[in-house]
C-alpha positions in Angstrom: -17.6 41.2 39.3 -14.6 42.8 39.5 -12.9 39.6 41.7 -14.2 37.5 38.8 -12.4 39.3 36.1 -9.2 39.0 38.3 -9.4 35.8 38.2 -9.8 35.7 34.8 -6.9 37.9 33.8 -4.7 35.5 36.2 -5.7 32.6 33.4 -5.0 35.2 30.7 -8.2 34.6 29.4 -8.9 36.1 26.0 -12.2 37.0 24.6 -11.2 34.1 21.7 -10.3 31.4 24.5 -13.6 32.0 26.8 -16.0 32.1 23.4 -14.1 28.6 21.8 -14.5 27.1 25.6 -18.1 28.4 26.2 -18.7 26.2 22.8 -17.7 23.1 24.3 -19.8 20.5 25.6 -17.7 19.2 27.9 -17.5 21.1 31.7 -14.4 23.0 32.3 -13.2 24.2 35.3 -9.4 26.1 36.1 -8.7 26.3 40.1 -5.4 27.8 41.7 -3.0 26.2 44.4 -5.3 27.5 47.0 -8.5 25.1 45.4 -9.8 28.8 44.2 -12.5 28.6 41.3 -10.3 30.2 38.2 -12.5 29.8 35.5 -15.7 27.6 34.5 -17.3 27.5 31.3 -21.1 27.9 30.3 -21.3 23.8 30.5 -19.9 23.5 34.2 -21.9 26.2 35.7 -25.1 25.0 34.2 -24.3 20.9 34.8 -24.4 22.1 39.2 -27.2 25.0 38.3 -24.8 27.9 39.8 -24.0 31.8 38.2 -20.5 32.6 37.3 -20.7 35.0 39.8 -21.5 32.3 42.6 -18.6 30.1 41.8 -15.8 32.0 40.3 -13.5 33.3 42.8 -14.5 30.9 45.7 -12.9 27.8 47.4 -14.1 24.8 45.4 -14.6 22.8 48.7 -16.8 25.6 50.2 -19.2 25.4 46.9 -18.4 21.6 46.5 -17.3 19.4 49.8 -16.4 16.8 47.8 -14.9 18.2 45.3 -11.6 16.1 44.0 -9.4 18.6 42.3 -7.9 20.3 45.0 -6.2 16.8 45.7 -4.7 16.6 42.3 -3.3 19.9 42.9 -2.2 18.7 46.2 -0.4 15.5 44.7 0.5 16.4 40.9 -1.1 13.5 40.1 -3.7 13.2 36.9 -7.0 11.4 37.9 -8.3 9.7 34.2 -12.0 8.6 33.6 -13.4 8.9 37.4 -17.4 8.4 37.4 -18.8 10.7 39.7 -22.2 11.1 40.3 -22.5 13.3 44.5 -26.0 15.0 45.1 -26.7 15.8 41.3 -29.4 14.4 39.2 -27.0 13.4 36.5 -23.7 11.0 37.0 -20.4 12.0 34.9 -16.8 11.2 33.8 -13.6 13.4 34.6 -10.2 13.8 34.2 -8.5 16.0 36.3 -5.2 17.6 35.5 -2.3 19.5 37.3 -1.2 22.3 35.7 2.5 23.1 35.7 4.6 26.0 35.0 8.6 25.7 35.0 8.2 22.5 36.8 5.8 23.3 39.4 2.6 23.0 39.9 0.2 26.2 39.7 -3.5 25.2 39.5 -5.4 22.0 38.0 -8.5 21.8 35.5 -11.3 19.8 35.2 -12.9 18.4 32.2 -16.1 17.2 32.6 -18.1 14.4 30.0 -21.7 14.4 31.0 -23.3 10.9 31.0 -25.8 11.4 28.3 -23.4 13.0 26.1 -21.1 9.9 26.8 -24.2 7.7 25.6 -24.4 9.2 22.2 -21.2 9.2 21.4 -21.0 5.2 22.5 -24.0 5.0 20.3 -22.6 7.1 17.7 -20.0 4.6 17.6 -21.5 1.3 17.7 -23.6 2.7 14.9 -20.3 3.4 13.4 -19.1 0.0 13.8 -22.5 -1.5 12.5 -22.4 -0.1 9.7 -18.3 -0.8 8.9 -19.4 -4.5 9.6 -22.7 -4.3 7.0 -19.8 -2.9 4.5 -17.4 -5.7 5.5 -20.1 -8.1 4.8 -21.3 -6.4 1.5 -17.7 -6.0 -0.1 -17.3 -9.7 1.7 -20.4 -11.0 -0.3 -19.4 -9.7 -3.5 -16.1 -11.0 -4.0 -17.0 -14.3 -2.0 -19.9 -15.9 -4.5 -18.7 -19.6 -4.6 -21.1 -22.0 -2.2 -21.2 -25.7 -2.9 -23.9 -25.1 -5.4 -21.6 -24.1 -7.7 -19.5 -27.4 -7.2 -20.4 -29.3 -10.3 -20.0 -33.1 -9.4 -21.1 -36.0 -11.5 -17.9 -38.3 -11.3 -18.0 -40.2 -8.0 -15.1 -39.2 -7.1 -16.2 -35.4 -7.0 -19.7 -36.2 -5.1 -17.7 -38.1 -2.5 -15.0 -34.9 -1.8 -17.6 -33.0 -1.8 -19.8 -34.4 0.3 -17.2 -34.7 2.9 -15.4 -31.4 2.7 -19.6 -30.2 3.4 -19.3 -32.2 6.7 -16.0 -30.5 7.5 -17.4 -27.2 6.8 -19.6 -27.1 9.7 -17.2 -27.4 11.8 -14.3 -25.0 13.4 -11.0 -27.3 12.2 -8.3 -25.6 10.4 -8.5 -27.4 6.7 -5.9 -28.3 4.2 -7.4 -28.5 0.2 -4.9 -30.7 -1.6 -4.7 -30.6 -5.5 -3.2 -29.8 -8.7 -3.6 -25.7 -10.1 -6.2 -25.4 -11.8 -9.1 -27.4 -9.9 -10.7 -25.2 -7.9 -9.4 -25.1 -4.6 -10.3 -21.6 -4.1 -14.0 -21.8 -5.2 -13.9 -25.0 -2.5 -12.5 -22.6 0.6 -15.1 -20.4 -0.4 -17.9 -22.9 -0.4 -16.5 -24.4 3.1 -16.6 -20.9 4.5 -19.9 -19.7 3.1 -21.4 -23.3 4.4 -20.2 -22.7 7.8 -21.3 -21.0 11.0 -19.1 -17.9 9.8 -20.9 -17.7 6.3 -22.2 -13.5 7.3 -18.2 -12.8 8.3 -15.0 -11.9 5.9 -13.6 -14.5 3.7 -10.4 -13.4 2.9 -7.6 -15.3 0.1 -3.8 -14.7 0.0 -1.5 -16.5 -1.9 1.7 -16.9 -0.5 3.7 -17.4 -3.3 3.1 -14.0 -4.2 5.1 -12.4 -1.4 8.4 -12.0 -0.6 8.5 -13.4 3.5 8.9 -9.7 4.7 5.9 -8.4 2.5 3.6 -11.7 3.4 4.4 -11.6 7.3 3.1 -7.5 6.9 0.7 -8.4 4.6 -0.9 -11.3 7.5 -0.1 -9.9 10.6 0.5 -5.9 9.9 2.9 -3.8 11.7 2.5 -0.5 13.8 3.6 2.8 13.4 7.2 3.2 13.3 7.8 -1.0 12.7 10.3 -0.5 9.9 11.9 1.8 7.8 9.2 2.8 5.3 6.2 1.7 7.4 3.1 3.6 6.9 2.1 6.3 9.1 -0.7 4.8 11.9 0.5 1.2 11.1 -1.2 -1.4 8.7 -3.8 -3.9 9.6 -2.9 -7.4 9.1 -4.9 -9.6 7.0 -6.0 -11.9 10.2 -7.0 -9.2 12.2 -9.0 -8.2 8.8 -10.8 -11.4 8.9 -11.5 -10.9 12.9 -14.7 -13.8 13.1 -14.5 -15.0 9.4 -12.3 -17.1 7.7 -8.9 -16.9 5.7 -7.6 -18.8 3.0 -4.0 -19.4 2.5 -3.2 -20.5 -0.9 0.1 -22.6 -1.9 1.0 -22.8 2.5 4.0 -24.6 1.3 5.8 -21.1 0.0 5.7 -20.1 3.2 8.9 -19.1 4.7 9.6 -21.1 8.3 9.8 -18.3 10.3 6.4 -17.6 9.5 5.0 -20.6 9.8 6.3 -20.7 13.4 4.0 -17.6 13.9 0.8 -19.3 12.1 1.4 -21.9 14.5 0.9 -20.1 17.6 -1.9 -18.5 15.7 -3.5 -22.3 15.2 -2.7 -22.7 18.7 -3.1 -19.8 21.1 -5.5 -18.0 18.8 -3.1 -15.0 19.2 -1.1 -12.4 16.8 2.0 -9.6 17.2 1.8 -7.0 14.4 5.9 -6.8 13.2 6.9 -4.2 16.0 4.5 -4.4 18.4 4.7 -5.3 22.1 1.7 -6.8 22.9 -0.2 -9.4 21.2 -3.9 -9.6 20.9 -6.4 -12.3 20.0 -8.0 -13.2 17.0 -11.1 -15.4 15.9 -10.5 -16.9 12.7 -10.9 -19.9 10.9 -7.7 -21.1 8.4 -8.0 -23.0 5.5 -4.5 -23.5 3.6 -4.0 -25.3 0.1 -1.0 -26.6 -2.0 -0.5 -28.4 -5.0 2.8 -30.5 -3.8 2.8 -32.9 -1.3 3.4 -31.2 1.9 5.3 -34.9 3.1 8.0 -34.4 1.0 8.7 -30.6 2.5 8.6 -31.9 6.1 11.2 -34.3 4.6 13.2 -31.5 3.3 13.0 -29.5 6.2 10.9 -26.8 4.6 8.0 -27.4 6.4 7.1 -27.8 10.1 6.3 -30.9 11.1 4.2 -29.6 13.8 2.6 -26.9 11.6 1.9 -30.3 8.9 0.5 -32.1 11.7 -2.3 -28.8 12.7 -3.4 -27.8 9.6 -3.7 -31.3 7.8 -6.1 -33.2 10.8 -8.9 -32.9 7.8 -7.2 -32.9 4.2 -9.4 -32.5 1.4 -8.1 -34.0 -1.9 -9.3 -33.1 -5.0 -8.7 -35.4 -7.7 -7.0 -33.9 -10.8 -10.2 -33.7 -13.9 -8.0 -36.6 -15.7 -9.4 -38.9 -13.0 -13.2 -37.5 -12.8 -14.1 -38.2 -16.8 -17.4 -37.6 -15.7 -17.4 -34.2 -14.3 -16.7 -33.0 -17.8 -19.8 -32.7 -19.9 -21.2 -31.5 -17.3 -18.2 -28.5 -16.6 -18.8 -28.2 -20.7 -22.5 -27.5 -20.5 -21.8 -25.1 -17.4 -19.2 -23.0 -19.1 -21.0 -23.1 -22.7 -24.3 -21.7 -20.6 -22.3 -19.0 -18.8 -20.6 -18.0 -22.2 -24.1 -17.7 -23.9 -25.2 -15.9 -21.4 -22.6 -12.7 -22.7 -23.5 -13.3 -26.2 -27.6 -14.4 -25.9 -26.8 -17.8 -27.6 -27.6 -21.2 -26.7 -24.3 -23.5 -27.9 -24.2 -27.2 -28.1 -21.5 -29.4 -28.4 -21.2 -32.4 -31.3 -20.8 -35.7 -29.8 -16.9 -36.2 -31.5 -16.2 -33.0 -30.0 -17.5 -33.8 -26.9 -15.6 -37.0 -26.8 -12.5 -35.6 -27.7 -12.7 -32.8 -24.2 -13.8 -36.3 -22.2 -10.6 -37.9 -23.1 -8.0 -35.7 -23.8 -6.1 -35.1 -20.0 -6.1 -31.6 -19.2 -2.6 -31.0 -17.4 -4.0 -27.8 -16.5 -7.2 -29.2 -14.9 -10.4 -27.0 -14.7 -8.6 -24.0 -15.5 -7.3 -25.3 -18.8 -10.5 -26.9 -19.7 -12.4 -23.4 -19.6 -10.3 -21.3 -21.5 -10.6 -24.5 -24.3 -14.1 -24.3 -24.1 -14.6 -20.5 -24.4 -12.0 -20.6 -26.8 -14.1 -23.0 -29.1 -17.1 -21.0 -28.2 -15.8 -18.4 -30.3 -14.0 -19.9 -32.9 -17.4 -22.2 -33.9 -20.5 -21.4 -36.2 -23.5 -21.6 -35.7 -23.0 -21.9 -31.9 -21.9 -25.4 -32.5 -19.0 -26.5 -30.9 -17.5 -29.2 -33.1 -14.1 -30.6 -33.7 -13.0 -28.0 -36.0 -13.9 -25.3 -33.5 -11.3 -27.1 -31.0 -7.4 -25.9 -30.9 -5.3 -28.0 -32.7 -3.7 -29.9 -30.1 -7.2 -31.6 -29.1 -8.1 -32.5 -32.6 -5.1 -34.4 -32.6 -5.7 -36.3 -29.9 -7.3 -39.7 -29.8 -9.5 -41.4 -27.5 -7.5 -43.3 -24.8 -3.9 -42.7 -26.2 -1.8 -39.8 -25.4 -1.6 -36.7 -27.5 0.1 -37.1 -31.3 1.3 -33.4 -31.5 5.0 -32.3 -31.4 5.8 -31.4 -27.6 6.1 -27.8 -27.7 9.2 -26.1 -26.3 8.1 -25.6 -22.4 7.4 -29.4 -22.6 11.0 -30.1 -24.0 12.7 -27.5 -21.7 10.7 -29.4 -18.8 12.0 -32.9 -20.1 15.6 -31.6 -20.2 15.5 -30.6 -16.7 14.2 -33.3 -15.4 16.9 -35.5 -16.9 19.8 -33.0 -15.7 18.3 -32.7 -12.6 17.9 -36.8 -12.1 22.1 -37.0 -13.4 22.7 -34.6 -10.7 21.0 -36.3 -7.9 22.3 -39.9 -9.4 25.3 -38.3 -9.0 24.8 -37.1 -5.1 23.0 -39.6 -4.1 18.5 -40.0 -4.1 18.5 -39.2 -0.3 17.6 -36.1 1.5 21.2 -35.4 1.7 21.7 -36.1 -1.6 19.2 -34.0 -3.2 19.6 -30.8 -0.8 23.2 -31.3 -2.7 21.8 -31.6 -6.0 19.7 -28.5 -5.3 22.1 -26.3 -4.1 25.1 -27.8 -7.2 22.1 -26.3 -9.7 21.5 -23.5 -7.4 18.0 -24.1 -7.7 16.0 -24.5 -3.9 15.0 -28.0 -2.9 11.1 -27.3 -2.9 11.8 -26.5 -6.8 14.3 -29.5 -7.0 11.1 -31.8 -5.9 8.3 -30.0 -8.3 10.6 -30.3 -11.3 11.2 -34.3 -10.8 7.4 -34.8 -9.4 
């Protein structure tokens, strides 16, 4: 007894030390240069059924032959996650440890994780990780409610696109939604991905027009700890590896600065991504579906746009006609929006047939989008939950079937009209070549993406 407190004393054991490591359920074990038995808590001695008093204080090889920790002494060398299993009923990890003091080695330890305590922790985790995934999918469910159901197609046009982009949704291919703002090229990446093999996985939407190139590559492929001045402690997940099995939606692709399309690319490509500061890269599983509402051809032209990056993501281009050129999608977007609207209030709306004619005619420049907040807007401003032409904004009443609109362009329309003629002196002036109107762009220090949307 006495040898054993010796021993103890020669670890510096205090009665706080032995009680917080006689609480652990991991093994412990201390040994000197000399492979002498230091110290082992309540754990150890009860894993290989001994008495404190039978192992403290005696050569580990003479209690164990085949005992490894005398080696690590021997070598200074750490031994991580060895499985050891010997004549005992029940097989374990270990990592061993030298201990040093002023640069030399004076003992090792052994800590011990039992294999059944290693199984509940693996299942404590997986049921951790279940149950992060049932979350992902719940929050993912919520926020992702658009299937092709709510595609309302009665214009040829719109059954045809639709039909297809259903084809295209079963399979893997990136996708590229071309169409004006305002049609629903969201609510059509959202239907693709909840029609697909990944429907139960993350849907996830970032417009890239809303980022500054440094925020947007952060906000897509994250950074670790330490990336940047600023960075969060711990790093920040990317978006990508957020949608790990599911899908992501990149809206207006052709903001995207080149540098970063170069790393979408290899994303398309090698299925791979490298958080900003990171050494390694690391795979990813997810499916990409980009929009714009430009013609991507004109920005490869430009040199805005990779050609190679064009070629990848538009293999299967989805184009949604503009609701000017799909008349007859709009009673039937009318009825849809008048029912949803009722459904706040408890009324039941109709629409008057000159009222009705005017929304089939008129052209909506600002496509779907435009045409709902009309229709709500009439919605409230009616009686009698008829929608009629007095319950219309001013600029529809004025407009006639089959001719443009009568009203007085409004300011924005003017300024817009201006630029385009200054914009079309410049260039006549430069030249109507690439050439020409990166010159024209940069004499109006405007870009040349903005040079092409204001002349389009």
């Amino acid at each position: 007894m006495g040898k054993n407190n010796k021993n103890e004393e020669k670890l510096e054991m205090t009665p706080f030390m032995k009680s917080a490591f006689n609480t652990m359920v991991e093994g412990l074990l201390f040994i000197d240069t000399a492979g002498v038995v230091l110290y082992a808590n309540e754990a150890y001695l009860k894993f290989i059924r001994m008495t404190k008093e039978e192992l403290v204080g005696k050569r580990l090889r003479d209690v164990r032959p085949h005992a490894k920790l005398p080696s690590v002494v021997e070598s200074g060398h750490r031994v991580l996650h060895a499985q050891r299993l010997e004549d005992l009923d029940e097989a374990y990890f270990v990592n061993m440890y030298p201990i040093f003091e002023g640069g030399k080695v004076v003992g090792g330890i052994s800590v011990i994780t039992f294999m059944d305590e290693a199984q509940r922790t693996r299942v404590e985790l997986n049921n951790f990780e279940n149950t992060h995934k049932n979350l992902i999918r719940k929050i993912n469910q919520s926020g992702n409610k658009y299937t092709f159901d709510s595609i309302i197609a009665a214009d040829e046009k719109s059954i045809a696109v639709k039909e297809y982009a259903k084809r295209l949704a079963e399979s893997d291919m990136p996708i590229l939604l071309m169409a004006e703002s305002g049609t629903g090229k969201e609510m059509y990446a959202q239907a693709i991905h909840n029609a697909s093999p990944r429907k139960n996985e993350v849907f996830l939407a970032v417009n890239c027009a809303g980022f500054t190139k440094d925020m947007l590559d952060s906000e897509l492929f994250g950074y670790v700890e330490g990336a940047f001045t600023g960075a969060k402690k711990g790093g920040k997940m990317g978006l990508f590896e957020a949608a790990q099995g599911g899908t992501i939606f990149l809206d207006e692709i052709a903001e995207m600065d080149v540098s970063l399309q170069a790393k979408l690319l290899r994303v398309l490509q090698e299925k791979k991504i490298r958080p900003i500061g990171a050494v390694k890269e690391f795979d990813v599983n997810v499916r990409i579906i980009c929009a714009c509402n430009v013609d991507l051809k004109n920005n490869v032209e430009a040199g805005l746009f990779r050609k190679d990056l064009y070629y990848r993501i538009s293999s299967f281009p989805v184009s949604i006609p503009p609701l000017k050129e799909r008349r007859d999608d709009i009673p039937a977007l009318v009825r849809d929006i008048l029912d949803k609207q009722g459904e706040k209030v408890r009324r039941s709306y109709v629409v008057t047939d000159d009222a009705m004619e005017v929304l089939v005619n008129y052209d909506w420049p600002g496509n779907v989008r435009e045409l709902k907040n009309v229709v709500e807007f009439s919605a409230y401003m009616c009686k009698n939950a008829t929608v009629d032409m007095m319950s219309l904004p001013e600029q529809l009443r004025n407009y006639e079937r089959g001719e443009k609109e009568t009203r007085t362009a409004s300011l924005a329309e003017r300024v817009a009209e201006f630029e385009k003629r200054e914009i079309r002196s410049v260039i006549e002036r430069y030249g109507d070549d690439v050439e020409g109107k990166k010159k024209a762009a940069a004499a109006l220090n405007i870009s040349l993406a903005t040079l092409y949307n204001k002349i389009k």
